[in-house]
C-alpha positions as CSV (number, residue, x, y, z in Angstrom):
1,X,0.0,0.0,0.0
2,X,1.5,3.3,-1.1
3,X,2.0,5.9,1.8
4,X,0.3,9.0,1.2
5,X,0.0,12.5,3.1
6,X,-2.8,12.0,5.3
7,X,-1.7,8.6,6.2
8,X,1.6,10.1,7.5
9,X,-0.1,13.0,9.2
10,X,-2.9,10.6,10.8
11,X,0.6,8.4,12.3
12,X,2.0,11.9,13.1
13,X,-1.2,12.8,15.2
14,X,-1.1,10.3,17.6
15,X,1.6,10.8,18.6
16,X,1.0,14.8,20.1
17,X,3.2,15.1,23.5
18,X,5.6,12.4,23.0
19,X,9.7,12.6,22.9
20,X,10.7,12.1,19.2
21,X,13.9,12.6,17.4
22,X,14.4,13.9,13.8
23,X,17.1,13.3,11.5
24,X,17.2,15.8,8.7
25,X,19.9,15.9,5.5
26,X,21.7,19.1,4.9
27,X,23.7,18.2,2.5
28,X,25.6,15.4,0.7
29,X,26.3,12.7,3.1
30,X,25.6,15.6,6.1
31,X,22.6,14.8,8.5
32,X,21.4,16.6,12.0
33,X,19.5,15.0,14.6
34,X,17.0,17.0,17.0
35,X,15.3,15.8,19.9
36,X,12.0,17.5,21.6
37,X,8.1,17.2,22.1
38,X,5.8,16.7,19.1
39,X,3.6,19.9,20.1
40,X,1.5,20.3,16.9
41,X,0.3,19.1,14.1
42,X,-0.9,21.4,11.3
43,X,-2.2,20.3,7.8
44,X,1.0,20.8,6.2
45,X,3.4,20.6,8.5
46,X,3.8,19.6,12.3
47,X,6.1,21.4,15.3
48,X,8.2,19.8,17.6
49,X,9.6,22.0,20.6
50,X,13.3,21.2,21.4
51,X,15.0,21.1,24.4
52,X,16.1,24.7,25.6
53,X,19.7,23.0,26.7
54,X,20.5,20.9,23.6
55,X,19.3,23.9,21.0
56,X,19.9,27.5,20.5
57,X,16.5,27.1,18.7
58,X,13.1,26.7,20.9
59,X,11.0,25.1,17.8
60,X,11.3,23.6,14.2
61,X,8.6,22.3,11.7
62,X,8.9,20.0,9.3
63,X,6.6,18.9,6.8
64,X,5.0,15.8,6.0
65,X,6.3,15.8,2.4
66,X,9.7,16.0,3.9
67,X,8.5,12.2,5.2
68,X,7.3,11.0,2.7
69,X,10.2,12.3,0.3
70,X,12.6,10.9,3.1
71,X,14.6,13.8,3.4
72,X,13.6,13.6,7.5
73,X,13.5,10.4,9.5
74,X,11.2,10.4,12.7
75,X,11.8,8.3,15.4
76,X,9.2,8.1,18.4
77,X,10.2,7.5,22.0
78,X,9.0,4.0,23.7
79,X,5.4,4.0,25.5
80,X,5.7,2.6,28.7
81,X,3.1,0.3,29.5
82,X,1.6,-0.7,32.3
């Protein structure tokens, strides 16, 4: 089944107010990872707030294309259960 934007942005949603960590490419063979809360989700892109001590920035967006394009990669933290 091909992935499409609203898939992606319905996998995005549910996870609102968890750790994630995003690796971006900036160039040829160059990647950054940033770590924070997924605060929102818009319909083109979503926000994820970074930690004030590990980032001169306090928030970044990304899109879902970006995803789907796999120019970011997304990685959620681990639920704990019960």
């Amino acid at each position: 089944m091909p992935v499409t934007l609203s898939v992606i942005k319905h996998k995005i949603d549910d996870h609102i107010g968890q750790h994630v960590s995003v690796t971006s490419q900036i160039g040829r063979r160059k990647t950054t990872t940033r770590e924070g809360i997924l605060r929102e989700t818009f319909p083109a892109v979503f926000v994820v707030e970074l930690d004030p001590n590990a980032s001169s920035l306090e928030r970044v967006s990304y899109s879902y294309t970006d995803i789907l394009t796999k120019n970011i990669k997304i990685e959620f933290a681990e639920v704990q259960g019960d």
